[in-house]
C-alpha positions, 0 to 999 in steps of 0.5 A, spaced: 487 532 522 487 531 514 485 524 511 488 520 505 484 515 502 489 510 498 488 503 496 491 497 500 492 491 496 494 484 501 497 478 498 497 471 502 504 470 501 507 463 505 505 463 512 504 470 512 501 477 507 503 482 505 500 489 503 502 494 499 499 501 497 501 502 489 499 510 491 507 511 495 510 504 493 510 503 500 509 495 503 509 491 509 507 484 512 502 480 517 502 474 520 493 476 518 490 480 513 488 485 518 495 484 522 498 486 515 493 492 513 494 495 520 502 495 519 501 498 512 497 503 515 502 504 521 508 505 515 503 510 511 502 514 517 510 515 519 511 516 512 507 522 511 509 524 519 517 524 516 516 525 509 518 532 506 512 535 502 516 535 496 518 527 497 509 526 497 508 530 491 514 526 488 511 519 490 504 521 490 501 516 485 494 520 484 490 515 479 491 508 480 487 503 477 485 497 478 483 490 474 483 484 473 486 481 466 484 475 462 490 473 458 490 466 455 496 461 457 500 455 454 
């Protein structure tokens, strides 16, 4: 079995979380942050067991970065 290493960013969002790979644009959602990173894990994982080789290579981000911004405000 192959493995992918991809980022999951997880959000509080109301009473809830929700998570997202920016590397195939794919989210899902969590009563816990664990909850959430599990499910996204599961989403990922039908993608790449349904998804065409062509649709991975289309949506497969393969440079992503991530940073934090300090932007004045008002």
């Amino acid at each position: 079995m192959k493995y992918q290493q991809l980022t999951a960013i997880i959000e509080k969002e109301g009473d809830g979380y929700v998570s997202l790979c920016p590397e195939l644009d794919i989210a899902s959602q969590g009563d816990t942050i664990e909850e959430a990173r599990n499910n996204l894990k599961e989403a990922l994982e039908l993608f790449f067991e349904t998804a065409s080789s062509q649709e991975i290579e289309t949506r497969l981000h393969n440079e992503i970065y991530i940073t934090r911004l300090e932007v004045a405000v008002g």
